[in-house]
Steps between C-alpha positions, in 0.01 A plus 500: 500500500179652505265722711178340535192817499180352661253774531338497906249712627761785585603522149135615495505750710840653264237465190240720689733753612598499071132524401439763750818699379359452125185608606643817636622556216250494265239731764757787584508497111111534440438646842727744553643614177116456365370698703774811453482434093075588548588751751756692305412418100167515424402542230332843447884581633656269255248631215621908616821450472584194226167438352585714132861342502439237548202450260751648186790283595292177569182584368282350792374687783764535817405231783508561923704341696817681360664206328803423428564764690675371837586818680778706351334431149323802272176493704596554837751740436173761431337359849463755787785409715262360764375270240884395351611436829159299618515287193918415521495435915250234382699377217803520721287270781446230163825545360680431800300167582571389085853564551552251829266230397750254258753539767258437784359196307809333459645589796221317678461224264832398530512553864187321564629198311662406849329759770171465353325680823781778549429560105161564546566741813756679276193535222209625767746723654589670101079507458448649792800780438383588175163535629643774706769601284220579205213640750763779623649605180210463306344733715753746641830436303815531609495742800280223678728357727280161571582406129864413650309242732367312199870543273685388792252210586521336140886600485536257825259238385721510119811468729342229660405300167857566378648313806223225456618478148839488567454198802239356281812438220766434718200232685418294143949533422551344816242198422572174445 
């Protein structure tokens, strides 16, 4: 027997909620971590502290932006604490959002296959949550409280794709 797929306008709606999500993505990486790389590793700093190293052991001049450094790495670990803990709450906020999205795409791929518009609520809900989830950590870190809005938000709407998933399966088993 098989399942027959034929795309309809509310399988749209699941591919915007994706694109947003990807979108996401790729701004909290050039937005937020960006913009605490400049902040934190310029590169008089970089040039201060790495610049002679790094010019006898590679023999170019040290770059800004800290890289590869990504938070508990050589560079940071000179940063004012202000700085170390300004640069890894953003991180974190990235980080956290790169370790959900696979399992939030194929949670709501899968579960959109047969509840194409509960899908797609289940992927603006996760935006929207990591919106908040990365605004409040980014900023504040942990001991901001209002994070736990935006964990707990995408935690339901992940619950909510796994349950999709799960119907969506049993749904195209059931067939015929």
């Amino acid at each position: 027997m098989a399942y027959s797929l034929t795309l309809t306008p509310e399988h749209g709606w699941l591919l915007l909620s994706l694109v947003l999500i990807a979108a996401e993505c790729i701004t909290i990486g050039f937005s937020v971590v960006g913009k605490a790389r400049t902040k934190v590793f310029t590169k008089q700093w970089m040039e201060t502290h790495f610049g002679k190293q790094h010019q006898e052991q590679i023999g170019a001049p040290v770059s800004h932006f800290g890289y590869p450094d990504m938070g508990n790495g050589r560079y940071t670990e000179k940063l004012p604490y202000n700085d170390w803990l300004y640069f890894n709450n953003a991180q974190r906020a990235h980080y956290n959002l790169i370790e959900q999205i696979t399992t939030a795409f194929i949670l709501l791929l899968v579960g959109g296959i047969a509840y194409p518009l509960y899908a797609a609520f289940c992927g603006f809900t996760f935006f929207i949550a990591r919106i908040l989830y990365c605004f409040y950590v980014s900023k504040e870190g942990a001991k901001n409280k209002l994070r736990g809005i935006g964990a707990i938000l995408g935690d339901i709407a992940l619950l909510g794709g796994l349950m999709l998933a799960v119907l969506s399966g049993f749904e195209i088993i059931n067939s015929k």
